[in-house]
N, C-alpha and C positions, 0 to 999 in steps of 0.2 A: 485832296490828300491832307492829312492832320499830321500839322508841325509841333514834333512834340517837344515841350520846353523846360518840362520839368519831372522827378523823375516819378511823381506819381502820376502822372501821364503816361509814363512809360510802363510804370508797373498793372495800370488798364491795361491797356494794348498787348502784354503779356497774358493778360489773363484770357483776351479776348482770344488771342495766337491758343492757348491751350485748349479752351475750349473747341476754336474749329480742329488742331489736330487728333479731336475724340472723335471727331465726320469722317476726316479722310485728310492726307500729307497736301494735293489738292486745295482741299478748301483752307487747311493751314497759309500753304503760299498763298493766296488770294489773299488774306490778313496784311500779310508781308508788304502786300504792296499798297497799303493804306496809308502808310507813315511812317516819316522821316526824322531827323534833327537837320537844321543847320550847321552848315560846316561852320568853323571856331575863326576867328578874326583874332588879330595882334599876332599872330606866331610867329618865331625868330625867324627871321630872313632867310639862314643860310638852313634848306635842309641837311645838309652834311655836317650841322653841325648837333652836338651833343646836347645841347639846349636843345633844339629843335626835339629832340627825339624824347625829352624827358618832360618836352611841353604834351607830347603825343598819350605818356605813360599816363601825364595827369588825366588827359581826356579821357584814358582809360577809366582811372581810379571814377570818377565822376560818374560816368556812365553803369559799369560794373557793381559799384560799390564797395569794391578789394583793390590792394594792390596788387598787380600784373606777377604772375609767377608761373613758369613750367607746367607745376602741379594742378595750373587752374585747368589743364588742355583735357584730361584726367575724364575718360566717360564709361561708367558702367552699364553695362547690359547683359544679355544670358547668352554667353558662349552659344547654348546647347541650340539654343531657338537661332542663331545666328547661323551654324553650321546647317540648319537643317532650308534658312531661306534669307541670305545675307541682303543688305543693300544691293543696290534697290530693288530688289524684288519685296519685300515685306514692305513697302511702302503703297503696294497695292496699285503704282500709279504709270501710267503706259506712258504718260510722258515725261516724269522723273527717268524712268526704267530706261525707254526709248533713246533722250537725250544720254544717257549716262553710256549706251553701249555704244551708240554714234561717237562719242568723246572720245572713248578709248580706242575704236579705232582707227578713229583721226590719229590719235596721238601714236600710234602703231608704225601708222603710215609716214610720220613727219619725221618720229627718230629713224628709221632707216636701218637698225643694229646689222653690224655683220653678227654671224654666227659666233654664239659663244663669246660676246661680251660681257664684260665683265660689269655690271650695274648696281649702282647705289638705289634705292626709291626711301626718300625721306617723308616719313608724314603716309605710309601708306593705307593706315586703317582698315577699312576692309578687307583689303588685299585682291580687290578685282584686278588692277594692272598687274599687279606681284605675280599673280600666277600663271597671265596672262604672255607677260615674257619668260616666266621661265616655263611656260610649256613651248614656248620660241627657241628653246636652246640655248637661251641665255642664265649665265650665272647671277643669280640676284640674290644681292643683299638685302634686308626689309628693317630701319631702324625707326621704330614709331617710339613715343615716349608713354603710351597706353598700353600697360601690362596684360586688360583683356585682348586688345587687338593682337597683341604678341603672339596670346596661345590662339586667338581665333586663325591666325597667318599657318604657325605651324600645324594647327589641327587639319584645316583648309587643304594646304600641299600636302599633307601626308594623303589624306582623301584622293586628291589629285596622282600622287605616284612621283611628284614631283619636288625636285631639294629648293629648301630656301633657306636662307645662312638669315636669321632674324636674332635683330638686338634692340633690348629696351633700352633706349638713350636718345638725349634730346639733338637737338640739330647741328652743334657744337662735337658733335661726336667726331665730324668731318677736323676735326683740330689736332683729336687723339689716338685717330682709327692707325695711325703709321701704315697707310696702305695707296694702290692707283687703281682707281677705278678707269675703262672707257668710257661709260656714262653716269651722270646723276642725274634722280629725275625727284621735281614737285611738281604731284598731280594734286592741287585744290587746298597747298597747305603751307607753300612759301610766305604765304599773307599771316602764318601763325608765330612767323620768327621776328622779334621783338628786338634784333639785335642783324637784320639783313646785310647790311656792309662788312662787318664779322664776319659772315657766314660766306659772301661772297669769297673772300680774301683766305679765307681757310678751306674753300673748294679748291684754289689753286696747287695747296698741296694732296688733294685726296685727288687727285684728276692725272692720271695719263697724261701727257703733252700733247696728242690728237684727240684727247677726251671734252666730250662737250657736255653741258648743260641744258636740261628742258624744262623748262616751265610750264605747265598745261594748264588751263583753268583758271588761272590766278587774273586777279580784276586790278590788269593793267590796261589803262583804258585812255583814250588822249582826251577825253574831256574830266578828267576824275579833278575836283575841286581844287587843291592843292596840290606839291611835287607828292607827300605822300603822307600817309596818317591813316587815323581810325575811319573807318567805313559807318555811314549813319542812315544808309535804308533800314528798312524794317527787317528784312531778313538778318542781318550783320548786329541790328539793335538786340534782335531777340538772343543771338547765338553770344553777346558779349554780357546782356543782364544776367539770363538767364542759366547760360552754362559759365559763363565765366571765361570765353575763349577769347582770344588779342583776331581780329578780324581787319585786316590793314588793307589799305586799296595805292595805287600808284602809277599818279599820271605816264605815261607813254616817254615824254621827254626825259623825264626825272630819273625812269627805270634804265632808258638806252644810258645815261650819264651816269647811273650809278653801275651800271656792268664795267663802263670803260673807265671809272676812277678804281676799279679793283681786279685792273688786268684783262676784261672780258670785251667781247662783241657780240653784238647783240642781232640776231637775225629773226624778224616775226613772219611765221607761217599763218594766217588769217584763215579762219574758216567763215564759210558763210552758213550754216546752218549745225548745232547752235553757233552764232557767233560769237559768245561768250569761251567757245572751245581754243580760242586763237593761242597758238604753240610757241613760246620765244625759245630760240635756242643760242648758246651762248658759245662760242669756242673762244682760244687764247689770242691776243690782239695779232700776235706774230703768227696766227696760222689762215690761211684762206679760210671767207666766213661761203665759201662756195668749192665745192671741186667734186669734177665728176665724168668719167671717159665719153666718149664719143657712142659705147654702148648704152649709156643712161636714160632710160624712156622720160626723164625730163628735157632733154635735148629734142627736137625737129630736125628733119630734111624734108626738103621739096624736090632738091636737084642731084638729090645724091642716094644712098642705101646703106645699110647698117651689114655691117658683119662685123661681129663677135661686139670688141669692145671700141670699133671706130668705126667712122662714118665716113665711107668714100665718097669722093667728089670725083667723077669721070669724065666733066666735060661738058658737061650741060650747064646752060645758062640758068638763073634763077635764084634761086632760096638752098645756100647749101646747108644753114645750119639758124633754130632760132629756138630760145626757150631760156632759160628755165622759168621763167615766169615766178622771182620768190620777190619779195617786198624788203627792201632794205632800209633803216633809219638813215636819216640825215648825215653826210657825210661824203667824204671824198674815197673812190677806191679804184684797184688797177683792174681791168677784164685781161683776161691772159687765154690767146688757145695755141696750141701745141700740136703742130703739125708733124708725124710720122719720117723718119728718113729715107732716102732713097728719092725717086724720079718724078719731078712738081713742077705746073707750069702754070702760068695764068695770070690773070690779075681779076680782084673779088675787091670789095669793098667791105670792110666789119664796120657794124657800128655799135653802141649801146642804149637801150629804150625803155621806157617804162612807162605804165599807164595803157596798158596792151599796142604797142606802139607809137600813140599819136603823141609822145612827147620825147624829141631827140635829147640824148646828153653829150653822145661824143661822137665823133665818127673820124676814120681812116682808110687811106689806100691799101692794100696786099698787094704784091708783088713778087711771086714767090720764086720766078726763074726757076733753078736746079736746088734742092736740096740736100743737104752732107747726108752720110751716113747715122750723124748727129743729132739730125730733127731742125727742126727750128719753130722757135715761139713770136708771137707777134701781140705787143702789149698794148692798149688802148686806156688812158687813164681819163675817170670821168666823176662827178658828183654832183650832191647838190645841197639848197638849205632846207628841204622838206623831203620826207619821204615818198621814196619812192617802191611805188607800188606795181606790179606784175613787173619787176625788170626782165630784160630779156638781151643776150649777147647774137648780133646775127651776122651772118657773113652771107651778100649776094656776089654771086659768081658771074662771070661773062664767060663767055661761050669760050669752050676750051679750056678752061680751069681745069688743072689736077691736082688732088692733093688726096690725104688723110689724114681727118684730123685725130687725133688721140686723145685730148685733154681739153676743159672749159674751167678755167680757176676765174674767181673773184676775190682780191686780197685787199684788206684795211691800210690805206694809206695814213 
């Protein structure tokens, strides 16, 4: 791979990039992956700090050859030839295309929306996710800072039959919208905001109090060079010389510390093919970054059976409850389940695991005797200094155990 050091190196390697994307998008990425820069040495210490972030602008300016502005993100194309075969499809290419619809709906699948939520998607260009939730029921909003994307969005839904409330304005918009969303979504474009700790901090007032954030695509990665800055593969080089776009990357620890320095928690959803699709989702520090009934097909039983939205336990020995298998960053948090009122007996063990169980965190007795009319909850606190990946809450029962459970909460200590 050719490290490139200067910028008429770079401006080769551009030209070479232009010429394959005259082949096919295809032979373009194969360019892409020819060549790099070195990441920058000397940068301030403290990423949170203001320095640090205007050491990042320079790196821009250098590479780019402008300074960093909104208006650089700015990309023209024909409407007309867009509405008749949008991304990725004009790209000609099955595994752009391929990957792009597997993303979306992973990401489909990780937000979860109830019906009729109400949604921001910031950065959504195209408009494949836009339309995608609001042919879901959902009320979406579409704020790109690309005036073609704007009309291509509304031209697109109207095609579709479908409403979409779209506003040209940058990401900051979230400062002056005076409104509550239940979700916000960056699908491939949080890496474009030049000013993320802002933006964090002013999602708090566009956000509902059960409202969460999703990041999908964004190249948060736990080996990424640095806490976070300019991106210098060849793909990221070409999209910064080239169009002039801010392309940012941010290591895994950096990103879970800058959610929870601006109110948020941070939950990642991993996919494994692509894996670059991996989903962070963010809720407020004070709201469980897990909750979900006893009906939840992320939940298991062995020893018990599902009706409606709980999972009876009748008496049989075994596995009454084990799942949800989500990945949580580094830290300490409560497992909470919530057992149904009325007539409970038994004693069960819970414990909490991750790593598909071969690694224990916490474990506890149940002992449920009789139950109020009230219910009762049984709390299990547990962490650790790495992440922990497929956790799972389980409760084994001994023979004779009754209960119902109704609820499985995981909350930020």
């Amino acid at each position: 791979m050719q490290v490139i050091r200067t910028t008429a190196e770079l401006d080769g390697k551009i030209e070479e990039c232009n010429r394959a994307e005259a082949i096919s998008d295809d032979a373009m990425r194969a360019v892409f992956g020819s060549f790099r820069m070195d990441p920058p040495v000397g940068l301030p210490p403290d990423p949170f700090s203001e320095a640090y972030r205007q050491a990042q602008l320079a790196l821009y300016r250098d590479v780019a050859g402008r300074d960093y502005a909104v208006t650089n993100e700015v990309t023209a194309f024909d409407v007309e030839a867009a509405l008749r075969r949008p991304f990725p499809f004009y790209t000609g290419s099955a595994v752009t295309t391929g990957e792009q619809l597997m993303a979306i709906g992973f990401l489909l699948r990780a937000m979860a929306l109830p019906p009729g939520s109400r949604v921001v998607e910031f950065g959504p260009g195209w408009g494949n996710t836009t339309l995608a939730l609001a042919k879901l029921g959902h009320q979406v909003t579409a704020v790109d800072i690309e005036p073609h994307f704007c009309e291509l969005i509304r031209r697109r839904a109207a095609q579709e039959g479908v409403e979409v409330e779209v506003v040209q304005d940058d990401f900051l918009w979230a400062e002056r919208c005076g409104r509550r969303f239940d979700a916000a979504l960056f699908y491939e474009c949080f890496h474009h905001c030049a000013d993320h700790l802002r933006l964090l901090r002013a999602l708090g007032e566009a956000l509902a109090p059960e409202g969460r954030i999703f990041f999908a695509g964004e190249p948060i990665t736990p080996d990424f060079p640095m806490p976070w800055g300019l991106r210098l593969d060849g793909n990221s080089l070409w999209a910064i010389r080239k169009n002039g776009w801010l392309e940012l990357g941010f290591r895994e620890d950096y990103f879970a510390r800058a959610l929870a320095e601006t109110g948020w928690h941070g939950l990642r959803r991993g996919c494994a093919d692509p894996d670059w699709m991996t989903v962070w989702e963010a809720r407020r520090r004070d709201q469980p970054v897990f909750r979900a009934t006893g009906g939840d097909p992320r939940l298991q039983t062995q020893a018990g059976r599902r009706e409606g939205d709980l999972i009876l336990l009748e008496g049989r020995a075994g596995t009454g409850l084990y799942g949800p298998y989500i990945t949580l960053p580094a830290g300490t948090y409560l497992a909470r389940l919530r057992f149904r009122g009325g007539f409970a007996a038994g004693r069960a063990r819970m414990d909490v695991a991750c790593r598909t169980g071969s690694h224990l965190l916490a474990e506890r007795q149940v002992d449920l005797g009789a139950i109020g009319a009230e219910g009762l909850s049984f709390d299990l606190p547990f962490g650790a200094d790495r992440e922990m990946e497929t956790l799972e809450v389980r409760l084994f029962c001994e023979q004779g155990f009754q209960a119902a459970i109704e609820h499985v909460e995981i909350l930020p200590r």
